[in-house]
N, C-alpha and C positions, 0 to 999 in steps of 0.2 A: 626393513628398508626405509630409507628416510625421503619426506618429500620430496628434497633438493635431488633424488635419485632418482625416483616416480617422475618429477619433472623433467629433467635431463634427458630419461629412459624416452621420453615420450615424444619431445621433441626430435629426437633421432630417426622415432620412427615416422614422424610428421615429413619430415625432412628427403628421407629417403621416399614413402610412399607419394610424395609430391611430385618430384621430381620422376619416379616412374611414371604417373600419371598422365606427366607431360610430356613423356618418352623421351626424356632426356636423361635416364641414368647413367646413363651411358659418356654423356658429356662430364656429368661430376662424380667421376671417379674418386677423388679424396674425399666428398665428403661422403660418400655411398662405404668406401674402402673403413674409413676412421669408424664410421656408425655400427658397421658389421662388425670391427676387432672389438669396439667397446662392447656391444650388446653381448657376446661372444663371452667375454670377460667377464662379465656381470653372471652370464647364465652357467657357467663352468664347463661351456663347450670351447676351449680353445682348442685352434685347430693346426698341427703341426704335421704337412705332409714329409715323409719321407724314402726318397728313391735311389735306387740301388744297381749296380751294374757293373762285375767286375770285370767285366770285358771291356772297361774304358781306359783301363792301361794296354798298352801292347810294348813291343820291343823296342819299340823308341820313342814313345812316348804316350800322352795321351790320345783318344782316339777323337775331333773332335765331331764326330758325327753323332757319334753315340752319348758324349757330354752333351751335347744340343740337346738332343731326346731328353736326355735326364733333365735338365731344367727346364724343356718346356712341358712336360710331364708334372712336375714339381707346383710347376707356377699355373696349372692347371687342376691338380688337386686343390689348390689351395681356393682359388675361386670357384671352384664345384663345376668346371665344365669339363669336357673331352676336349675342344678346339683350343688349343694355344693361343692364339691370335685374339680368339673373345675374352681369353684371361686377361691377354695385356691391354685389351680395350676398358675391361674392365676396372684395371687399375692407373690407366694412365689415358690422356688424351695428346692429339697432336700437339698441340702446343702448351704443351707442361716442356719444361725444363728439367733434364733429368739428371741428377749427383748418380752418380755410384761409388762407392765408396767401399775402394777395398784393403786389404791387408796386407802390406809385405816387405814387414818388419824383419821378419825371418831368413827373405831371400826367397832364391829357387826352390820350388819343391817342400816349402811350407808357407806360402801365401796364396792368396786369391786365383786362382789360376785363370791367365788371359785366353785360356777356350772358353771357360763359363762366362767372362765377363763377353766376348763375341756372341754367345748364345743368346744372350739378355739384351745384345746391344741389336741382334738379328730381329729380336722381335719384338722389339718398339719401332725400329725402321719398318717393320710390316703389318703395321698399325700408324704408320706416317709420321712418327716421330723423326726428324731431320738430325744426322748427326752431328750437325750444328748446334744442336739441343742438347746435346747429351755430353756430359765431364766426367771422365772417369779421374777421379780424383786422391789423391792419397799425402800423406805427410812429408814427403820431398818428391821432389822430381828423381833425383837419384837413386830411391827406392823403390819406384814405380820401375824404373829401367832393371834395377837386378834382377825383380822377378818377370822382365821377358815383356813390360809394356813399353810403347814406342811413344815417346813423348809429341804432342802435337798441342800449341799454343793458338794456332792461327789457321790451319787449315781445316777450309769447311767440308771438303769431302771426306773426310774419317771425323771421329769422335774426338772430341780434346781431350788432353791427356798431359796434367801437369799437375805439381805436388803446390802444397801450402806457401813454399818457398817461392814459387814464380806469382799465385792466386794473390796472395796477401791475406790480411785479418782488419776487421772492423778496427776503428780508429777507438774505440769505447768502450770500458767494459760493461759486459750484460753479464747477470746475477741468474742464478737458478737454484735456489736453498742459498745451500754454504758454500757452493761453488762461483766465483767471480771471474769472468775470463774473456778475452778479446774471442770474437768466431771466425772461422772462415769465409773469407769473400763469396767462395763456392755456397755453403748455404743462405748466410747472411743477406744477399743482395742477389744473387744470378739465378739458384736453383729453387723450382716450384717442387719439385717431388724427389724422393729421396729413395734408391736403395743401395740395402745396407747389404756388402757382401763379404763379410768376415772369415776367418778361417776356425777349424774346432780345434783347439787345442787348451792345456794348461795356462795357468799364470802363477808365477811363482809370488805373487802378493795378493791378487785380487780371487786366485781359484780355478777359475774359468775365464779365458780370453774367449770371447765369441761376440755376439752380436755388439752388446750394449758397449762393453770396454773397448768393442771400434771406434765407438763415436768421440773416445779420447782425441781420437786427431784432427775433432774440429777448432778443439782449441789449442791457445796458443798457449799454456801454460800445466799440461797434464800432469809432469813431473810435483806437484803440487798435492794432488788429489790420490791418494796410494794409501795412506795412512789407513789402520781400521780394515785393514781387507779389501780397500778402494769404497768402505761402505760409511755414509749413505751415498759419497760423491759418483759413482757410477749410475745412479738411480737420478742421480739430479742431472746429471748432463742429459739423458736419455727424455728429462721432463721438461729440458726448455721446448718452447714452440720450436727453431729451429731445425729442431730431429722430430719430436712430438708431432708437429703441425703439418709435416712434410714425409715423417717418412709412408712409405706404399707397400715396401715388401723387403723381407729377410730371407735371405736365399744365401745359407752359410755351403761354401766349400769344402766340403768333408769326405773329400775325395782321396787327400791324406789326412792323417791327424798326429793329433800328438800327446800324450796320455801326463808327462814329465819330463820338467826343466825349460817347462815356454816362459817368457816369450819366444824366447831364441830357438834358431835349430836345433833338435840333437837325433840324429838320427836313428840312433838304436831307441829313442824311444818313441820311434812313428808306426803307425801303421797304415790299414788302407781299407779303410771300410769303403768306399767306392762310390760314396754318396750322395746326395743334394738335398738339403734339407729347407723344406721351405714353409715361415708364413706369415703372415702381418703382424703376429704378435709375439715383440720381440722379449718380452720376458720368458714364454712359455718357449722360444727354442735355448734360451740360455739354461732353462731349467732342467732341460731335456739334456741340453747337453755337460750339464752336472753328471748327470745320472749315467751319460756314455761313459766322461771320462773315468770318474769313480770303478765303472765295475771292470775296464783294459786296467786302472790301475792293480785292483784285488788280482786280476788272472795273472797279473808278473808280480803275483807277493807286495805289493808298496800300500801302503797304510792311504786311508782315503783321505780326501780333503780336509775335511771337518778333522782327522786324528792330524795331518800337519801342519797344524794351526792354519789353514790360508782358506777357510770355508767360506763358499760366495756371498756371505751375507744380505750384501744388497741386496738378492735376489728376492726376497722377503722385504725388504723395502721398495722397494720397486713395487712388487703386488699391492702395498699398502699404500701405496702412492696412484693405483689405480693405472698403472702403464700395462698391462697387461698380468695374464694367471701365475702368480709362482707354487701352484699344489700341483706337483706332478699327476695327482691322481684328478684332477680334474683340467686334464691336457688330454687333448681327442689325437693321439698318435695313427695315422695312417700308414702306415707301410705298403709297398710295392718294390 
């Protein structure tokens, strides 16, 4: 370990035991939340809860009481308590500004499902978070609305709810590696804290769509960054401060999935593992969710990633880039 690490390491802990001291952890949730994924990362304890419950479909649809459960279960494992409520205190404060940031590219019944995002949005309102605060956000407004969200620009008693096309982008481009790109208003200038709520599925260039190649829709220019596997540019979007600096929590959708031919729908190749997978560290759930899709692909015969040239590479860059663990074997998988 190199001084610049020792130093680094130590000020984290400086930082966090201060601020306990002055029983204010509780007010600085991102820098309590950032210091814990780092330390985490560093010690090869990364922590990736994940919950389960196939009784969340029923005959017409999701169920969302039982979605609730799963992710405040999830987002409960993840901060190590049993009370919901003190998890979200623990990751967010009243007056943080909160993105969510979800997926639904695909449409109905392979993006972000607006029960989960309700369940997330239930309990920051019960930690006092104003849904004035809170933007549910995505790459147009008209994709938000396929997969079943209700767009809201201006009213403060729900959540806003509008895509990049009504938000707009920074007038400038800001650089991260080799990536160069205007950003969203939403992170850019509006939002303090950030969660990421992806769905699990294939990508038919980058390997794995999940956490990190969500954050493609901050910018304005993604069609760009694909080359190589999406690598190292998926690693570099994930490194600017504006996701780096801001995001809080990963709580991917994996309630459907999808093993082959994402980004798009394809039906015959989804399944329904019934899931919520959550943690702050979002390399180690992209890692993880390599390894899901990989072994639905082998049980229907299909060659894995790595053998169809589209292996998530980044993902390894990413780790060396210090955004979180890419060794599966040193990811703390919890099941429930």
């Amino acid at each position: 370990m190199s001084d610049n690490d020792t130093t680094r390491r130590e000020f984290l802990r400086q930082a966090c035991a201060a601020a306990a001291g002055a029983g204010a952890l509780s007010l600085l949730p991102g820098v309590a939340a950032c210091a814990d994924a780092a330390e985490k990362s560093r010690s090869g304890q990364a922590l990736v809860a994940v919950r389960t419950n196939p009784k969340v479909f029923t005959d017409t649809g999701l169920d969302p009481v039982r979605v609730r459960e799963l992710v405040e279960r999830s987002v409960a494992a993840v901060v190590g308590v049993r009370d919901p409520k003190e998890a979200f205190r623990a990751l967010f404060k009243p007056d943080d500004v909160v993105a969510i940031k979800v997926n639904c590219l695909a449409g109905p019944e392979m993006s972000s499902s607006p029960a989960v995002v309700a369940a997330l949005v239930a309990g920051l309102n019960a930690i006092g978070v104003e849904n004035r605060r809170i933007v549910i956000w995505e790459r147009t407004t008209t994709e938000l609305m396929r997969a079943g969200f209700a767009p809201n620009s201006n009213d403060a008693s729900r959540p806003l709810c509008y895509g990049n096309d009504e938000g707009g982008f920074g007038r400038e481009l800001s650089f991260s590696g080799d990536v160069g790109s205007m950003w969203t208003n939403v992170l850019g200038s509006r939002a303090t804290a950030l969660i990421n709520v992806p769905v699990l599925k294939d990508h038919d260039l980058a390997g794995v769509g999940c956490a990190m190649k969500n954050m493609y829709g901050a910018i304005h220019n993604p069609n760009r960054y694909h080359d190589n596997n999406c690598d190292p540019y998926v690693a570099q979007v994930s490194a600017h401060p504006f996701v780096r600096g801001k995001l809080r929590l990963v709580l991917v959708d994996a309630l459907t999935a999808q093993y082959h031919g994402g980004p798009a729908r394809v039906v015959s190749n989804q399944w329904r593992p019934a899931a919520i997978i959550a943690s702050r560290d979002p390399v180690a759930v992209d890692r993880l969710a390599y390894d899901i899709i990989d072994k639905e692909r082998a049980s229907h015969g299909l060659a894995s990633l790595a053998e169809s040239k589209r292996p998530p590479r980044w993902l390894d860059t990413a780790g060396r880039m210090g955004l979180g663990e890419s060794r599966l074997e040193h990811i703390r998988i919890d099941r429930a």
